[in-house]
N, C-alpha and C positions, 0 to 999 in steps of 0.2 A: 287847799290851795286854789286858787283863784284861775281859771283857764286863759282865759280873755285880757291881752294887753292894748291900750289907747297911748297914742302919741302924742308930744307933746312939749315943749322947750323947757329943759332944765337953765334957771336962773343961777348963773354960777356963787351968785351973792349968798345963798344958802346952804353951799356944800358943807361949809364949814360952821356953820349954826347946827347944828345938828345935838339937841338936850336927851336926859334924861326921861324915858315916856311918862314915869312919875309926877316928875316935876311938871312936863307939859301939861299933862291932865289936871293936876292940883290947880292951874291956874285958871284953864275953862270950869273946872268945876265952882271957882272962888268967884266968875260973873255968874253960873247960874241960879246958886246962892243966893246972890243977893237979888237976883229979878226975881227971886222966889221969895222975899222978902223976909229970910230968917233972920235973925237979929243975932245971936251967939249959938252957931249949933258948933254940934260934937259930928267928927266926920270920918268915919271909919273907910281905908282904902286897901283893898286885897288884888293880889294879882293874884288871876288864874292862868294854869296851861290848857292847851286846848292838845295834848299828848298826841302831834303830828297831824293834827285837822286841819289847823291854820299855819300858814306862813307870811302873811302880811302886816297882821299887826300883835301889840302886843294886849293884850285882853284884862279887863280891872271888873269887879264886884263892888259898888259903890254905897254905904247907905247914910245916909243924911238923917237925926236926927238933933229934936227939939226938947223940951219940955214944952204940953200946950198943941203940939203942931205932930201930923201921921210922920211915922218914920219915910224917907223918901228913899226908895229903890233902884240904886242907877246900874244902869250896864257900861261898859266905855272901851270904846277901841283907837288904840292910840298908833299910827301905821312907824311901818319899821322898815319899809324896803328902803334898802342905804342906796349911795351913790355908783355903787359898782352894777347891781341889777338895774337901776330909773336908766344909766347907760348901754347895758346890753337888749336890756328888753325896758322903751320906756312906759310909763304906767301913768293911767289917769283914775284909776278904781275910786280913787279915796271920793274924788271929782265927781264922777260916777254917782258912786253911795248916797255921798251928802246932798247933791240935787234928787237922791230916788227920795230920799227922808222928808229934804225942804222945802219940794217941788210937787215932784209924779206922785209919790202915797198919797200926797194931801186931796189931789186932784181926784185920786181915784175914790177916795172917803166921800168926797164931795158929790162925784157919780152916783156913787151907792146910795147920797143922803136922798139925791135930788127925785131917783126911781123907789125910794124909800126900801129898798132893800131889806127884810125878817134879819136883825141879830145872827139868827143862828144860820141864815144866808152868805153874809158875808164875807170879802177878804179880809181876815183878822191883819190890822198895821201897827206894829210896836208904835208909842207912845215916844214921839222925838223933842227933846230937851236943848242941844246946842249942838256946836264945830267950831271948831278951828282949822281954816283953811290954807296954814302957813305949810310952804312945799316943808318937805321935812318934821312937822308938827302935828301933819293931819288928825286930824281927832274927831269923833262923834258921839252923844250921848244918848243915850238912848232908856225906854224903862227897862228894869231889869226882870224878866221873864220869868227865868230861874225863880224867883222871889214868890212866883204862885203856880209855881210847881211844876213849871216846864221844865224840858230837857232834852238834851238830844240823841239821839239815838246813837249805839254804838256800833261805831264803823265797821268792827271786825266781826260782825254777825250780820247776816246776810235779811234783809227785810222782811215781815210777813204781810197777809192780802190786807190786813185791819190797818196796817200801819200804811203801806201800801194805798189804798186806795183815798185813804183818807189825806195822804199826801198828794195824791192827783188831784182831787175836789180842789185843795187849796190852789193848786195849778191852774185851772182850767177856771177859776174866777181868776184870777192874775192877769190870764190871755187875754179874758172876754169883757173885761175893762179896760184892755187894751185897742180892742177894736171898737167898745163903743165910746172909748175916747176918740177914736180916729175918725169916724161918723157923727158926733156931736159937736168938736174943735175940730175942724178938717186943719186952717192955715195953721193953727198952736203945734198943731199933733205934728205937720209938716216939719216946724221947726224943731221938735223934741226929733223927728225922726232921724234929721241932718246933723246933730248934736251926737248923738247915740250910733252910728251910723258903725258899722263893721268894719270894720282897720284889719286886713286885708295881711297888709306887712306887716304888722306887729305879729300878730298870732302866727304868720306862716313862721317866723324862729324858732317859736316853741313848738311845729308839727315837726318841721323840718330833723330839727335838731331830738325832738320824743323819738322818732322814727328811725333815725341812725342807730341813735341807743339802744332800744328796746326790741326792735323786730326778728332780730335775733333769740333774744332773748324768751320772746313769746312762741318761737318757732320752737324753742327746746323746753315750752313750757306742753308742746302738744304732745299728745298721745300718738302711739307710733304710726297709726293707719290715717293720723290727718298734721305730721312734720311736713311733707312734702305737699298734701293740698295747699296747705296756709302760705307755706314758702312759696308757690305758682303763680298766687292769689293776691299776693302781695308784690309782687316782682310786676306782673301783669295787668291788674289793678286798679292799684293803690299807688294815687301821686300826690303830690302838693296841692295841684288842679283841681283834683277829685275831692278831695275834702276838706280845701274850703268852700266849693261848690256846695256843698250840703250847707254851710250856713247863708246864703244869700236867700232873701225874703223869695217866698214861693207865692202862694194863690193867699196865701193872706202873709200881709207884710207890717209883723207889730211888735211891738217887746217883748223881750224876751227875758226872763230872766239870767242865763247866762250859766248859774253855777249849782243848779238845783239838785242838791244830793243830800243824803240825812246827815250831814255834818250841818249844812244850813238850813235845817230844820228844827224848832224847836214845838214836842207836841207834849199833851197833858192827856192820863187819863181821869174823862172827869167822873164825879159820885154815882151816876148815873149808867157809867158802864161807856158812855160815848167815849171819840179821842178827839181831842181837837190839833190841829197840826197848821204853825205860822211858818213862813218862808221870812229867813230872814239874810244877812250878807248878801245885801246889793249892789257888790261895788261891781260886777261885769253884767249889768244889765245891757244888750244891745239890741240890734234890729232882724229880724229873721222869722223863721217860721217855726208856729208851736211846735212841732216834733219835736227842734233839737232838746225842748229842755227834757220832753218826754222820754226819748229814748238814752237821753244823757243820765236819767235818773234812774233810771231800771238798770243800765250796765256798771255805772259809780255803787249801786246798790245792793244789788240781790245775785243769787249765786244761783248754779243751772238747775237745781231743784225747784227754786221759786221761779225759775222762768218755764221750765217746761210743764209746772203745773198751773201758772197763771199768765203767763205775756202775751197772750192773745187776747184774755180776757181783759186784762189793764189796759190793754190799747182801748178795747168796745168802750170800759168803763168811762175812762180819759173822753174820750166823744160824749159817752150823754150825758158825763158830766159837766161840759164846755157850753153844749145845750141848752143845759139846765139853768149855768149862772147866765147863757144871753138870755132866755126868756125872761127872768129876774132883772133885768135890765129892760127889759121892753122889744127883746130882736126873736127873730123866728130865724133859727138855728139853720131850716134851711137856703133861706136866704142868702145867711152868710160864710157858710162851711158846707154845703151838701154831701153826705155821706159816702158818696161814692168817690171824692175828690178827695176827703182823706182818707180811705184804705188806698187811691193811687198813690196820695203824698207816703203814707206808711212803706208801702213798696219801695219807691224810690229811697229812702232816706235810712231802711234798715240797715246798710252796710256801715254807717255810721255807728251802733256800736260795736264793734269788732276794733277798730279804731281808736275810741273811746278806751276801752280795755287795754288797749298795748300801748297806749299813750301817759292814762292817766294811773291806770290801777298801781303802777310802781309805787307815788306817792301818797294815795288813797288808803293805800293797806300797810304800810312802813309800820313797824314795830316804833310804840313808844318812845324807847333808848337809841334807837337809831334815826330817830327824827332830825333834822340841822336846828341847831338852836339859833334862837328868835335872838339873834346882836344885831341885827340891821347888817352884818357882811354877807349873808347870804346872796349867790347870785346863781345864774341860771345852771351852769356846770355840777354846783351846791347839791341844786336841785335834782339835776338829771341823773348825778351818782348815789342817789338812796338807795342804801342796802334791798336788797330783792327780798321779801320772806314768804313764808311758808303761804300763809293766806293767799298772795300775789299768785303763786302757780298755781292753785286749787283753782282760784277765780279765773285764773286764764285758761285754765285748762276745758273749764265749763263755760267759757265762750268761745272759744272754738270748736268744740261736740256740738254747742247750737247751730254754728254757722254750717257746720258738714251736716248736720240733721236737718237744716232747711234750704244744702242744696246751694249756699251761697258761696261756700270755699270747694 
């Protein structure tokens, strides 16, 4: 699920258009077709579930073949959020995505070509095909990944350092074409920044409304000698103020990815023994500081075993990894992040996952069969009432032990 919502004016003239995502797809796929100049193919279309990963859209496996011509590989996400959610929480993701696809990747490709960037340097960017940008129709095409042998990691097992680390690397080029977009296009970047810019109100409904729900709940997820810290800590605290203060741009103010967790990750391992790992669902890219997607991705991620034997170290890695990709770009790291301003930024922003945990892990770890099914009625309450399970309190339990073991609850 998607954290991040953008506002926006529902055109009443579409409530009531609202098709089948098949049908929708079928028709973007029938112009892509033909700019691809097939002449009579054979068009095989599959719907996949994403068993409780996704809730916005509905998910297709596309493949395009010819006699004569390579089979064509498409991915397609076709958005589903109905009239009742674009109301309570309104949403621009789709908006979002299809300018990260049509826009911002292409820019960044271009960055990489321009510093001439090593292949095996690079932010790898899925391969963008079309859209359709009708409110209610949203759609994106995309290559399909899956098809050479990607995949994603499964949510209800807690991360390891290989997978781990190599999902930072992908991170830390993401950021650091981030900022040397911002220092190459200063006015452009301005205006992507004001476009993208953190909606403030939209996201406080869903902390506001996570926090009612949940904090209870995470209190009776804790172990007996830290019910009452968390409870103090949260009462005390923890407000509205407080955290979305953690997302407003800090000492470097650049994109963010937004929803960076192994559900939107897709990685391969290759012949060779290496992993490669792509970021992909761009639809809540916004403006802020790299932390958030970092520590967003360790606490959506890994359980207290993988933190207490590596979260210190992922932080160091995540830095010289960031490094790494600006000096590949042409920037001297400390120039533009010196090392002792991010372990202040780290300080400050750690209480963010704790947060994270009690907000999101309800939905992140929800059993398959108890997932809300993908009809476009979903709406935020939908949401908020997922069955709690078993995983959920193990997870929460092992970030609260961190937080009393580092002194923060």
């Amino acid at each position: 699920m998607s954290v991040y919502f953008y506002i926006y004016d529902i055109n009443p003239e579409y409530t009531n258009n609202m098709s089948n995502p098949e049908q929708i797809l079928r028709k973007l796929l029938g112009e892509i077709i033909e700019n691809k100049n097939y002449k009579d193919p054979k068009l095989n279309l599959e719907q996949i579930s994403t068993g409780g990963a996704n809730y916005t859209s509905q998910l297709f496996i596309v493949t395009v073949s010819e006699p004569g011509n390579e089979d064509l590989q498409l991915f397609a996400k076709v958005g589903i959020v109905g009239e009742k959610m674009r109301s309570q929480m309104p949403v621009l993701i789709y908006d979002i995505e299809r300018y990260a696809y049509k826009e911002l990747l292409g820019k960044y490709e271009s960055i990489q070509n321009d510093h001439q960037v090593p292949a095996a340097e690079r932010l790898r960017i899925p391969k963008f095909y079309g859209y359709n940008p009708t409110v209610y129709e949203e759609t994106i095409v995309l290559e399909n990944l899956a098809a050479k042998g990607f995949t994603t990691y499964d949510r209800f097992k807690s991360i390891n350092w290989e997978y781990a680390s190599k999902s930072v690397t992908s991170m830390a080029k993401f950021h650091a074409l981030s900022i040397v977009y911002s220092e190459e296009y200063p006015e452009e970047y301005k205006r992507v920044l004001d476009m993208m810019k953190f909606q403030v109100d939209a996201i406080s409904i869903f902390i506001r409304e996570g926090l009612k729900k949940y904090q209870n709940i995470a209190i009776a997820a804790a172990s007996e000698n830290n019910k009452s810290k968390l409870k103090n800590y949260l009462e005390s605290k923890v407000s509205l103020d407080v955290i979305v203060n953690f997302y407003k741009p800090g000492r470097l103010h650049i994109l963010c990815h937004g929803d960076y967790r192994p559900s939107n990750l897709m990685h391969r391992e290759n012949k060779d023994g290496t992993m490669e790992v792509i970021p992909v669902d761009y639809q809540t890219i916004h403006t802020g500081t790299p932390l958030t997607d970092l520590i967003y991705f360790i606490f959506t991620g890994s359980d207290e075993e993988f933190r207490r034997r590596h979260f210190w170290d992922l932080l160091d890695y995540y830095y010289r990894e960031l490094c790494n990709a600006l000096r590949s770009l042409g920037r001297n790291p400390r120039n533009v992040y010196p090392e002792d301003e991010f372990h202040h930024d780290v300080k400050e922003i750690l209480p963010l996952g704790l947060v994270i945990g009690i907000i999101l892990l309800p939905v992140i770890t929800v059993e398959t069969e108890d997932a809300p099914a993908l009809d476009g009625e979903i709406d935020l309450d939908t949401v908020l009432n997922t069955k709690i399970s078993s995983s959920y309190v193990e997870r929460m339990r092992g970030i609260i032990n961190d937080y009393a073991r580092w002194d923060i609850i």
